[in-house]
C-alpha positions in Angstrom: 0.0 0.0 0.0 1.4 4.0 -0.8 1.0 6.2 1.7 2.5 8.9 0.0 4.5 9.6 2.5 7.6 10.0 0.6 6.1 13.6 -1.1 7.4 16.4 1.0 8.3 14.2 4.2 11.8 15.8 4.2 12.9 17.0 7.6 13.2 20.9 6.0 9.2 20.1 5.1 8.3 18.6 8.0 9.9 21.6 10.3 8.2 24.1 7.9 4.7 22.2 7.8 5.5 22.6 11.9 6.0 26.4 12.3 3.5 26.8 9.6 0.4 25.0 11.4 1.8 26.2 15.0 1.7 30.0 13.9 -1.9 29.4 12.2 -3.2 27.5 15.2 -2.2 30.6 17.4 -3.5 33.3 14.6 -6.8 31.5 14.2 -7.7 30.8 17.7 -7.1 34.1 18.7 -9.1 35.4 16.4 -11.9 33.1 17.0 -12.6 34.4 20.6 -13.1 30.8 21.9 -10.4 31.3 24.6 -11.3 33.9 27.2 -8.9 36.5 27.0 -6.7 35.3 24.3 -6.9 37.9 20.9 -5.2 37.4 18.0 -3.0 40.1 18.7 -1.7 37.6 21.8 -0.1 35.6 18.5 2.4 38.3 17.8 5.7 36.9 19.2 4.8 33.0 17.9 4.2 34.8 14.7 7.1 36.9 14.8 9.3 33.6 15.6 8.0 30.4 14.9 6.2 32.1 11.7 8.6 34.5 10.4 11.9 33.4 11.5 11.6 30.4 11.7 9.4 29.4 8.3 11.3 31.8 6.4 15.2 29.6 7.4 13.2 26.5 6.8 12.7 27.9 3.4 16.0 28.9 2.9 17.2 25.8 3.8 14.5 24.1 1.2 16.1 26.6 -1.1 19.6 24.7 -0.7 17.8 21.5 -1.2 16.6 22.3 -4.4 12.9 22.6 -3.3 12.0 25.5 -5.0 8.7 25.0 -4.1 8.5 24.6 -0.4 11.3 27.2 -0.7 9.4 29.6 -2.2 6.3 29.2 0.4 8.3 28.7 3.6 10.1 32.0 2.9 7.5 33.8 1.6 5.2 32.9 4.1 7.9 33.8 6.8 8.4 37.1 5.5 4.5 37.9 6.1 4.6 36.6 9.3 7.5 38.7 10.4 5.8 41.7 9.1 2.1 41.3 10.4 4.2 40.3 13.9 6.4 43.7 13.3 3.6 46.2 12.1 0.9 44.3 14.6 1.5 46.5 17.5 1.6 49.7 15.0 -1.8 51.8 14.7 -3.0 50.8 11.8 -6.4 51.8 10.1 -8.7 49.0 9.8 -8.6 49.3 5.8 -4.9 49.4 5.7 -5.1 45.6 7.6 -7.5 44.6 5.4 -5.5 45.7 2.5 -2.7 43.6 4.5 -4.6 40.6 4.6 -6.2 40.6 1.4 -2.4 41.1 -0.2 -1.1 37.9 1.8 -4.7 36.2 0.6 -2.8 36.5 -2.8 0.3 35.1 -1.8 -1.6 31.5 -0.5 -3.7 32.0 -3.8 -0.6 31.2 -5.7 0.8 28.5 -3.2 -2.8 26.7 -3.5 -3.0 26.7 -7.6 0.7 25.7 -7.2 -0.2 22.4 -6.7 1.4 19.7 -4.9 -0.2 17.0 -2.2 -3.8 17.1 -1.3 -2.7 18.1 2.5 -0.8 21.4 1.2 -3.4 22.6 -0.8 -5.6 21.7 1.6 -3.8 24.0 3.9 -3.1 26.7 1.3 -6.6 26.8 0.4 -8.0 26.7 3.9 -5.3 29.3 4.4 -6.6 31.5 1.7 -10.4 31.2 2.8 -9.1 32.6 6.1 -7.2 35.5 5.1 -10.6 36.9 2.2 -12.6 36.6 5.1 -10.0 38.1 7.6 -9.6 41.3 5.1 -13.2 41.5 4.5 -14.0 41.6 7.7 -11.5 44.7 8.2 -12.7 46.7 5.9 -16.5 46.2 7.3 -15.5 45.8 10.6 -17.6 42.6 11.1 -16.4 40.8 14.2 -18.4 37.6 12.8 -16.5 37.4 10.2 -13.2 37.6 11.3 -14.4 34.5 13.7 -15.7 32.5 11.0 -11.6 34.0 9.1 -10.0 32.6 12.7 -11.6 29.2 12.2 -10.7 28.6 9.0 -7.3 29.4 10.2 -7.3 26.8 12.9 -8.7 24.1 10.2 -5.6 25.2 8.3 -3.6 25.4 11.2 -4.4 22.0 11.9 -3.9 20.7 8.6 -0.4 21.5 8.5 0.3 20.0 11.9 -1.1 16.9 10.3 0.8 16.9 7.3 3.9 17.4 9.2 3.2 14.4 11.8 1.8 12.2 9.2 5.3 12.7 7.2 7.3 12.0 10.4 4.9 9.0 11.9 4.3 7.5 8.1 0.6 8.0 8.0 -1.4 8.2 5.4 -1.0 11.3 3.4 -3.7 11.1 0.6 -7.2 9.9 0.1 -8.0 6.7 -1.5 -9.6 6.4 -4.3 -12.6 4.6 -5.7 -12.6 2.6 -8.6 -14.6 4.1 -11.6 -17.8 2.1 -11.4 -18.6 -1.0 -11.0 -16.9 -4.1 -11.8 -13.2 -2.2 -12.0 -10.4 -3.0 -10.6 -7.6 -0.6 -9.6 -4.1 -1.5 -10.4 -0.9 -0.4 -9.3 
């Protein structure tokens, strides 16, 4: 049986997929209100390190690898953590963050029609859905949306931590398929 596991299980992957899903986690649940006290701006310094720093040297070190493209999304991504984390604590109008957010939706636009595994789009995308809804709810100032953004950031969040632990325990990385109807057999 293939588990896929081989697909992006390298230990510069797995430490990205790690800081990736640990930064959204944070990002999402603070901006989902479900723990008392905890907003997202409590993320910052995760964000700033774990996010920023430390996605954007795991992508520099994918870079050496010759993984351009976990290179390109580990640094990327690590330089927009770094500078929500650094511009966070900054007044900021709430169009200018929205402008912010819908910007970075952009970036994980590209990263999901990128391709690769089901589990990185599935974060990417997840990602994306997070960051329109994040910036729309800036620019109307809708609370409810920016819970329903946080959420989808956690389901991303959560994705990545997944993708990462499957790589590193050899789970399952990709949905089986279905034969095409009835009386087919798959071979492989």
């Amino acid at each position: 049986m293939d588990n896929d596991v081989s697909a992006g299980s390298g230990t510069t992957t797995v430490v990205g997929r790690l800081a990736l899903g640990i930064t959204l986690l944070a990002f999402g649940l603070g901006h989902t209100d479900v723990i008392n006290g905890v907003s997202a701006a409590d993320a910052v310094s995760l964000a700033h390190y774990v996010g920023g720093v430390a996605l954007f040297v795991a992508g520099l070190f994918a870079f050496r690898d010759g993984d351009s493209v976990n290179g390109t999304a580990f640094s990327v991504l690590g330089a927009l953590w770094f500078t929500w984390a650094v511009t966070a604590g900054d007044s900021m109008s709430a169009n200018a963050a929205g402008l912010f957010l819908a910007l970075f939706a952009l970036v994980t636009l590209s990263l999901t029609l990128a391709g690769g595994d089901q589990l990185t789009q599935g974060t990417y995308g997840l990602f994306f859905v997070s960051l329109v809804l994040l910036a729309i709810g800036q620019f109307a100032t809708s609370d409810s949306l920016a819970k329903v953004g946080g959420w989808f950031a956690v389901a991303a969040g959560a994705v990545a931590w997944y993708a990462a632990t499957a790589a590193l325990a050899h789970w399952r990385t990709v949905l089986p398929r279905r034969a095409a109807g009835r009386g087919v057999t798959a071979t492989g």
